[in-house]
N, C-alpha and C positions, 0 to 999 in steps of 0.2 A: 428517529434519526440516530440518536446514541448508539441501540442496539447495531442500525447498520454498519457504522464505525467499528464495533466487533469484530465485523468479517473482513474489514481492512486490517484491524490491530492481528490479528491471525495471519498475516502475511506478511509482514515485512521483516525484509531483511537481506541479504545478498546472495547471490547462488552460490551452491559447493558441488552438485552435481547437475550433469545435463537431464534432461524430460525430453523424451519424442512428444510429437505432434498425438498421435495415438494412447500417451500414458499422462495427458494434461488431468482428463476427467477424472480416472478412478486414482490419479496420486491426490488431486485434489479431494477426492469422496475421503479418502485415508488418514488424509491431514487432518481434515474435519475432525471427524471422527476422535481422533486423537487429542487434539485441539480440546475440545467437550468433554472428553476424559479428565486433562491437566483440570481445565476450571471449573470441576465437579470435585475435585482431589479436597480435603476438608483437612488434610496434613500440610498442607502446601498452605505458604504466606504467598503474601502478594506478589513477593520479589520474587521469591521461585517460579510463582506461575509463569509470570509475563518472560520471564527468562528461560521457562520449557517451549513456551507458545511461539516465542519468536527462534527459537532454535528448532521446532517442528519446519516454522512454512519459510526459514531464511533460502532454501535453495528454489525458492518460487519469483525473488522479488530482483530483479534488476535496477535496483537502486540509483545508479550513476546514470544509467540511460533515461530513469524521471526525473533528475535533479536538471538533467540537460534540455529536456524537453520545459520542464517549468523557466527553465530559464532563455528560452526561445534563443534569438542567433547573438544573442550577448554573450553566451557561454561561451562561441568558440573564439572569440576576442579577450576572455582571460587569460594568465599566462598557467603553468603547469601546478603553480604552487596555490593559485587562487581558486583552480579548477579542483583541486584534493581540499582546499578548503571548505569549500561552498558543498562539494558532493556529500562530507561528512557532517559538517551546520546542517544539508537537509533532512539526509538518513535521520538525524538522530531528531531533528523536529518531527519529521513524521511518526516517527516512534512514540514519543513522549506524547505529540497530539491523542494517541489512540489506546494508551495503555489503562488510563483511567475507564476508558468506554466498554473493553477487553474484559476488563474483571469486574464491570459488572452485570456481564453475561448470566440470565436469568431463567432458561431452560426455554427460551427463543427456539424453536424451528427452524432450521436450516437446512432449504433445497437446493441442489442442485442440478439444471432443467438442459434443453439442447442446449447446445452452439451453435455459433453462426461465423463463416468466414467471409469478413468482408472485403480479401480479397488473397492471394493464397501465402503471403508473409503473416497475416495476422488472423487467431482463432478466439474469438469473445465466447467464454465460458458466460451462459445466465443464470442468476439462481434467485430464491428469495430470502428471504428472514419472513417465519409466519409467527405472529403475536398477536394473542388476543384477536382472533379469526381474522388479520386484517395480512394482507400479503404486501413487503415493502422487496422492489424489484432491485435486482443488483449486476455488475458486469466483471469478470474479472478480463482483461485485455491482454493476450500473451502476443510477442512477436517472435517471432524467428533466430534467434539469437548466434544461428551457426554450431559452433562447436561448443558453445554451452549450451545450447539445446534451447527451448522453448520457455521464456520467462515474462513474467509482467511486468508490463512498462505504465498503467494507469489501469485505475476503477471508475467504475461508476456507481453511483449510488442514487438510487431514483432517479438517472438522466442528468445529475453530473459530474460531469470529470474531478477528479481529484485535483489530476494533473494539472489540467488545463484552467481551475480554481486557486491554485499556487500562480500559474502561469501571469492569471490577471494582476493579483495580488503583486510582484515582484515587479511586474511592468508598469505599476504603477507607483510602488516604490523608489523604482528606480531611475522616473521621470523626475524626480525632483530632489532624488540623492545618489551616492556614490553606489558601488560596491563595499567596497567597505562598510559606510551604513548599513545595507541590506544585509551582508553576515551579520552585525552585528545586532541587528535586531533579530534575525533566526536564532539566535544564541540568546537572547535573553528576554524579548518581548512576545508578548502573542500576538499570533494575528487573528483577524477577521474570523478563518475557518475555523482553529480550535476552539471556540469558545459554542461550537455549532453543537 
């Protein structure tokens, strides 16, 4: 499960340029690629890696559109200043969840297989992590984003959501506390998932 986490911790971060529908795959094959590079580099501290790694795949990750979705129709009932709160407490949790898992990338196999559209807004890249002859299956989720071009709004990892594992998590936080509480525990407590 760590390893999988990897091919999360290799993507996050927020767009800077658009991707056609047609240049998801081979920008992803490249990213990799590159990716494997950084955390093979034996010059490179930690801090550099995870800081080349998340500067390779930031124009892949639409960050605000998974903070939104995690936070189901509660989000659009914050006000402007709670909504730039909460989207940066998440980016920067999901970050920290995965940096640890990231660097310790161990010369894991990493495919990347068809796609599939399940419906013509969104194109699921599959691929695996192979380790120790065992194939651990993986999804990256891009939608449509317009004039930023094609970006991912969740993964999956063995079947499930990232997203939608936050999603639970926060709505049941949120059953029996504030907002406020819930930034404040993304800011400072772990949850459930990171300790996966």
């Amino acid at each position: 499960m760590k390893f999988l986490k990897i091919i999360c911790a290799m993507f996050l971060s927020v767009s800077l340029f658009a991707i056609s529908e047609s240049e998801i795959k081979p920008s992803v094959e490249s990213a990799t690629q590159n990716a494997i590079k950084v955390l093979k580099d034996k010059n490179l501290n930690k801090d550099e890696k995870a800081d080349k790694i998340f500067a390779i795949f930031d124009p892949f990750f639409d960050y605000k559109q998974m903070a939104k979705i995690s936070l189901s129709k509660r989000y659009d009932a914050l006000s402007d200043v709670q909504k730039e709160q909460f989207d940066k407490a998440f980016e920067t949790r999901l970050k920290n969840s995965y940096v640890d898992k990231l660097l310790s990338y161990n010369d894991q196999q990493i495919n990347l297989k068809e796609f599939t559209k399940p419906n013509e807004k969104r194109y699921w890249l599959n691929g695996e992590v192979v380790s120790e002859g065992k194939s651990y299956p993986f999804v990256y989720k891009f939608y449509d984003a317009k004039d930023r071009g094609w970006l991912i709004y969740d993964l999956d990892i063995l079947g499930v959501s990232i997203v939608q594992t936050y999603r639970s998590q926060f709505g049941s936080l949120l059953e029996k506390g504030s907002f406020e509480e819930l930034l404040k525990r993304l800011e400072t407590v772990n949850l459930p998932e990171d300790s996966k």
